[in-house]
N, C-alpha and C positions, 0 to 999 in steps of 0.2 A: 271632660269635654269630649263628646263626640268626634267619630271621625270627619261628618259631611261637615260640623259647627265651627269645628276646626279649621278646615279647607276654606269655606267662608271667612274665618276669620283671617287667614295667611292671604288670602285676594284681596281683603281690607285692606292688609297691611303694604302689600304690595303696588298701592294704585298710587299712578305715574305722579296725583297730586302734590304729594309728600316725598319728592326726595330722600330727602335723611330720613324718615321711617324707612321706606321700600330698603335704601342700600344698607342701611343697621341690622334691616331683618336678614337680610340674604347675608351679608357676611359672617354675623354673630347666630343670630337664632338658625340659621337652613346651610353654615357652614360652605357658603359654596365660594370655588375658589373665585378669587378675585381677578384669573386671567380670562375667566369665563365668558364669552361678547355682553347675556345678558347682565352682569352685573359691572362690564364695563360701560356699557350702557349707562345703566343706572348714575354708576362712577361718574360719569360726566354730564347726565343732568344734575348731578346735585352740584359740584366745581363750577357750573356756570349756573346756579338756581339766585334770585334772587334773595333767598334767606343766607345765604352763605356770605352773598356778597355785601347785604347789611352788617353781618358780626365782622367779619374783615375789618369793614371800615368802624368800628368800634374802636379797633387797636389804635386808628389817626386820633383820636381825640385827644392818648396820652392823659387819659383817666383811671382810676385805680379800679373803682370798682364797675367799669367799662369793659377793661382787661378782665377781671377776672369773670362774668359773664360772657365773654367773647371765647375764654380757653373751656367753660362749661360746655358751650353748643358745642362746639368742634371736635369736644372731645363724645358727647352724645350722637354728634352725625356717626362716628365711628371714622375720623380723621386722625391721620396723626402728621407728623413733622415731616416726613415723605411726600405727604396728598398738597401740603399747601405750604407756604414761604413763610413760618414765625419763627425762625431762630432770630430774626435778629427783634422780633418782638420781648422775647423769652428773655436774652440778655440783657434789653432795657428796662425790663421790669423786674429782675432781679437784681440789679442793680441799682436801682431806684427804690428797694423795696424797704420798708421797716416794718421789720417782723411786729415792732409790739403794735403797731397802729391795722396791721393787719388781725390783729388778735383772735375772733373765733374760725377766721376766711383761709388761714396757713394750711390746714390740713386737706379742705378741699380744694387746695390751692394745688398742691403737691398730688393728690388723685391726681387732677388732669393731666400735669403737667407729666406723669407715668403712664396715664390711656395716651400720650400723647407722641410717648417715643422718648421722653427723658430722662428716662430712669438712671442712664448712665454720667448723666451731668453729675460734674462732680457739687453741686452744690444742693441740687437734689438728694443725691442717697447721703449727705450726711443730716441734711433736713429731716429725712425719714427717720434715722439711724437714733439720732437726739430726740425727736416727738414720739417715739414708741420706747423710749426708757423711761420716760416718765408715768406710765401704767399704772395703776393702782392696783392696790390688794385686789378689789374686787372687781380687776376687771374696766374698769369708769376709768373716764379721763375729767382732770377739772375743766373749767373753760380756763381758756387762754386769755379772756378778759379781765386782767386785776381788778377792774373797775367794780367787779359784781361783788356781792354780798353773800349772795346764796346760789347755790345750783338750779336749774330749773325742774331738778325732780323734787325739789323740799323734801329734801331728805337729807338732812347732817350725815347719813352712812354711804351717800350714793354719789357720785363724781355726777357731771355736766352728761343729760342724756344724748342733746343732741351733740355738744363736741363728740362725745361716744361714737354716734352715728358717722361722724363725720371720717373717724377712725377707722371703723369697718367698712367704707368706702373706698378708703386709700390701701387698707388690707387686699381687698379683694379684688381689687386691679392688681395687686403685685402678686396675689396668688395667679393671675391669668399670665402671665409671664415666667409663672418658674419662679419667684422670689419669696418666699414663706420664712418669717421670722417669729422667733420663740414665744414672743407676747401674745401671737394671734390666738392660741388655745385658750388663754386667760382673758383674749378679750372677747369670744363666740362663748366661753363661757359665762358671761356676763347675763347675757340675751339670754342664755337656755336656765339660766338659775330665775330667772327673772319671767318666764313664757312669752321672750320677747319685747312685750309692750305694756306687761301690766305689773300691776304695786305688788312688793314683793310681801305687804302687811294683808294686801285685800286683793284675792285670787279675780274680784269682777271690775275693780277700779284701772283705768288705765293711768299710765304714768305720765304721759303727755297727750293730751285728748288727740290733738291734733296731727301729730306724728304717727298717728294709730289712721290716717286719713288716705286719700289718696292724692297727694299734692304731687304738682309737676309745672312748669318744670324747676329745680332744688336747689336751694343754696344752703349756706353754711347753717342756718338757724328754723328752714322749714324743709324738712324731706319727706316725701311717703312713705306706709308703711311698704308699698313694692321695691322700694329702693332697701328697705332693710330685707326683705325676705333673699331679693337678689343675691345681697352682699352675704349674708349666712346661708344661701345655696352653694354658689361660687365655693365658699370654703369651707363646703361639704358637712355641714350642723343640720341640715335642714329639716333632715327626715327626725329632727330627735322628737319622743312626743310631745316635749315641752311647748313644740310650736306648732302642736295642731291648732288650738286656739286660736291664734296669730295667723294661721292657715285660713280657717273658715273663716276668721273676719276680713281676709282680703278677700276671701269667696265671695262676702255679701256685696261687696261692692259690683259683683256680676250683673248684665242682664239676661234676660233669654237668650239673645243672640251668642252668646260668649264674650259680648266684649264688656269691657272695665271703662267704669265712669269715672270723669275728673272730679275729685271731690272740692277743690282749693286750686286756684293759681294767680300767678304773679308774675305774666312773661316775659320774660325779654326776649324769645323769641316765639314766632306762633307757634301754638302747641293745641289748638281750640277750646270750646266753648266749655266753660264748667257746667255739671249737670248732665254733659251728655256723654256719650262713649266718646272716648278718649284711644288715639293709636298709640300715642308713646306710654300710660299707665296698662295697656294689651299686651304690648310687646315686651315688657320689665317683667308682667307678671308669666308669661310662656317661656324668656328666661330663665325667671327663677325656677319654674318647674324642671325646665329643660336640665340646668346645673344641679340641682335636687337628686336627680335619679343618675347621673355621670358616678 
């Protein structure tokens, strides 16, 4: 990406329309401090933006998978337990919770609730501590679903792709904190044995068509491939050549301008139009570049 393609693209990213983009990008992607007026700014149109205050009130309904879409955004604005009032959310839904009815949602249950500031809840890091001993030879994790029969890569040799995905999520928030555990090599080697996203029998078939896409915004069972690229930049795999492939196919999703098209969504909260350039699939994929080359 050019430098002026660039600049355009960070003014995109930056316009006052979109709260949670502008303050995501300045905190994470442009690094700037958070005492700084213009990103206190930002800070407080997003705390009183009307998107915030719809997910908030998602936590009233006292629904399960309400919650767990309410901790997705907040943890995507770039919020944590400091910016807004959910501990006493957090407690009622972990108390409330049954893991098995929760079954493929626990892992990217446990991401947020780490972008989120809980990492030291004691019910948390034992959550983590139990879902990443269960790893497999190769890396894969099965799903968490008894109910299923087969994995969704139809492969008897391959664990659950996208619980996988889901894994490397929850990894690479805790690599952003200083928290690196011994499974992560075996599971980023997964991805790099695999060129990421494709069959490991047939170098041009992808494993899950659609995971190879650019969906946003992600739950447990549809994620983009910017959300994988991110999560194997973050923990530092990215540059391996394995994922150049994987590279250029997020490429094609380019237009002229630089920015990245929503390929697939499903919101729960606005994230706009599929088909066209998309700010939060721009700002995932400048991310991953960005933690690529750290």
């Amino acid at each position: 990406m050019s430098k002026i393609i660039r600049n355009d693209v960070l003014n995109w990213l930056l316009e006052d329309e979109n709260p949670e983009v502008k303050y995501r990008t300045m905190i994470e992607l442009l690094d700037m401090p958070k005492d700084k007026s213009e990103v206190k700014k930002a800070y407080n149109s997003l705390l009183n933006s009307g998107t915030v205050s719809l997910v908030m009130d998602k936590f009233k309904l006292n629904k399960k998978w309400e919650d767990v879409t309410a901790l997705i955004a907040l943890a995507e604005f770039g919020l944590t337990r400091s910016d807004i009032s959910t501990d006493d959310y957090i407690e009622r839904i972990i108390k409330s919770m049954d893991l098995k009815y929760m079954k493929c949602s626990k892992i990217l249950l446990l991401r947020n609730l780490v972008s989120l500031g809980y990492y030291e809840h004691e019910w948390v890091k034992k959550q983590i501590f139990l879902s990443f001993s269960g790893i497999r030879e190769d890396g894969t994790f099965r799903c968490l679903d008894k109910g299923k029969k087969t994995n969704d890569s139809k492969l008897p040799d391959m664990g659950c792709y996208r619980q996988t995905t889901t894994y490397l999520l929850l990894a690479a928030e805790l690599k952003k904190i200083g928290v690196v555990l011994p499974q992560f090599e075996q599971l980023t080697n997964f991805y790099i044995n695999n060129c990421v996203v494709f069959h490991p029998n047939n170098p041009e078939k992808l494993i899950i068509e659609e995971m190879a896409g650019t969906y946003y915004p992600f739950d447990h069972v549809k994620l983009g491939l910017q959300m994988i690229m991110y999560g194997l930049s973050v923990l530092g795999v990215a540059n391996h050549p394995n994922c150049d492939k994987a590279w250029a196919l997020l490429d094609s999703k380019k237009n002229s301008n630089g920015k990245y098209v929503l390929d697939k969504s499903h919101p729960y909260f606005e994230v706009g139009k599929v088909g066209e350039p998309n700010k939060w699939i721009t700002l995932y994929v400048l991310l991953a570049e960005k933690y690529r080359v750290l």
